[in-house]
Residue frames relative to the residue before (quaternion, step in Angstrom):
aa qw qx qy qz dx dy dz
X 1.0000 0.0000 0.0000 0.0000 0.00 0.00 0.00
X 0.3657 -0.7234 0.5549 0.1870 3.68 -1.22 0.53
X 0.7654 -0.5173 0.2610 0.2802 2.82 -1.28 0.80
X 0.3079 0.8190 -0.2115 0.4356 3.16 2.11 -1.19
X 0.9160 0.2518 0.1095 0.2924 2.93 0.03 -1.97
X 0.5628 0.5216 -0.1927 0.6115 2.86 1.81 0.06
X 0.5801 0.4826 -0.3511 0.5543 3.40 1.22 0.06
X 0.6161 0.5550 -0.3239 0.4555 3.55 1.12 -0.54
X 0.7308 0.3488 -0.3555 0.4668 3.48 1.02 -0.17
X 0.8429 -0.4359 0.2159 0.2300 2.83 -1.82 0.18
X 0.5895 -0.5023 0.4491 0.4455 3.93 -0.88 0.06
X 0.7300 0.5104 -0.1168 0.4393 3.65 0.83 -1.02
X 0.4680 0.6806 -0.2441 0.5081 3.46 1.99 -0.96
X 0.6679 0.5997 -0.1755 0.4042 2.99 0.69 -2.11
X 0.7879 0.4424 -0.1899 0.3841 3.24 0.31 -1.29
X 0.5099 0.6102 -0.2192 0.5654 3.47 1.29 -1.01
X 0.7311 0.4346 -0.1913 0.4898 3.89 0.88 -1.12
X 0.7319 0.5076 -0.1284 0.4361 3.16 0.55 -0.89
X 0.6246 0.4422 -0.3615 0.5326 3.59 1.84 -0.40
X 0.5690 0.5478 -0.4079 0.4581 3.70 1.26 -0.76
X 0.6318 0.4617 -0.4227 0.4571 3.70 0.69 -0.91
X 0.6207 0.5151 -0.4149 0.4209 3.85 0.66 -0.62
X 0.7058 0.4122 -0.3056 0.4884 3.67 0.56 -1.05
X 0.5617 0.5744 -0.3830 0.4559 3.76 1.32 -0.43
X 0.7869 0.4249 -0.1833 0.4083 3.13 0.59 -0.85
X 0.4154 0.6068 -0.3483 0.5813 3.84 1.85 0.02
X 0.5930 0.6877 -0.2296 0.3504 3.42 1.05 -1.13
X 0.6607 0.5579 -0.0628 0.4982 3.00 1.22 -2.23
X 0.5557 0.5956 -0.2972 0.4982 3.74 1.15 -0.99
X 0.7965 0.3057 -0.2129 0.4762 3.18 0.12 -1.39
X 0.4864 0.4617 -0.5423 0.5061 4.08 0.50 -0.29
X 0.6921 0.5194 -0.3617 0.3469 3.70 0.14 -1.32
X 0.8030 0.2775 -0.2524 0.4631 3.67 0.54 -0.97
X 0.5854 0.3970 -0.4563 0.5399 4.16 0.85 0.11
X 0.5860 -0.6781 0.4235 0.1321 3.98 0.73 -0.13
X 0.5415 0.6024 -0.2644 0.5234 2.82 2.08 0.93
X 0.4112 0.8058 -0.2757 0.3248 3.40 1.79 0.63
X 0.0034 0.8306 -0.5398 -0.1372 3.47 0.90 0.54
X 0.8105 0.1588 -0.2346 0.5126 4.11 -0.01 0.70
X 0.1968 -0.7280 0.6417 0.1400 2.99 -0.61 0.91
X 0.5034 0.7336 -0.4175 0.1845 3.30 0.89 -0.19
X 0.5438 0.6146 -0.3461 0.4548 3.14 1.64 -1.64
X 0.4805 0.4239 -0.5867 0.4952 3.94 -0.10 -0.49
X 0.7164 0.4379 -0.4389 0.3199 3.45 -1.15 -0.92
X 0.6734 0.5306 -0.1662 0.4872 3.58 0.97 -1.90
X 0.7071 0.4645 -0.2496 0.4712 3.39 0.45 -0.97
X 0.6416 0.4280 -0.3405 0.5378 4.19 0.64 -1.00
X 0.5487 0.6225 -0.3554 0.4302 3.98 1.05 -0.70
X 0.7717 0.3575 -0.2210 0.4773 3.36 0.61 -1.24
X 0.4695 0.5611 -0.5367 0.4204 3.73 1.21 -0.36
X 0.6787 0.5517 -0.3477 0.3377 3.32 0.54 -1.81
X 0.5878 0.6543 -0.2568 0.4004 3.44 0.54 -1.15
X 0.7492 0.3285 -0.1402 0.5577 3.45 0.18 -1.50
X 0.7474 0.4026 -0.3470 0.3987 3.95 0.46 0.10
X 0.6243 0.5334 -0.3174 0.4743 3.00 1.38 -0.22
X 0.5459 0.5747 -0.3243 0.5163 3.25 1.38 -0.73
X 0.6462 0.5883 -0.2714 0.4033 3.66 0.89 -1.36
X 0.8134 0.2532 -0.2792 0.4431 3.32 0.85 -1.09
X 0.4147 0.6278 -0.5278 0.3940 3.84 1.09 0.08
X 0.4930 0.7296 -0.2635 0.3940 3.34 1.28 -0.70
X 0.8104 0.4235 -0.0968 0.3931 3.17 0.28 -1.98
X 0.4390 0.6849 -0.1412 0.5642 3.37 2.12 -1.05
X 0.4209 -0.6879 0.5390 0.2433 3.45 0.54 -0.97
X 0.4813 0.6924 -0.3677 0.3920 3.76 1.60 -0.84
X 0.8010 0.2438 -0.2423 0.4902 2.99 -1.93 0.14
X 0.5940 -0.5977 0.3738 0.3876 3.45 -1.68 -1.13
């Protein structure tokens, strides 16, 4: 998702999103360390979209942006 499009949702969304990407990204961890990760790539992709979605969240809380 883009930043774009993430700005269009909600304060409560955000948060709600941004925990699944956390438990998503616990997920990725554990595949990585039992040797059942077929991309290492998704980490990278997945820690992006955290950033992303918090930054949006707190522009939010701030009042910035839209």
């Amino acid at each position: 998702m883009s930043a774009q499009d993430l700005r269009a949702l909600s304060k409560e969304e955000l948060q709600k999103k941004l925990d699944e990407l956390r438990a998503t990204l616990f997920d990725l961890r554990m595949k990585l360390k039992t040797g059942r990760l077929d991309s290492t790539a998704d980490l990278g992709k997945t820690r992006k979209e955290i950033a992303r979605t918090a930054t949006v969240l707190r522009e939010k809380e701030l009042g910035l942006g839209g």
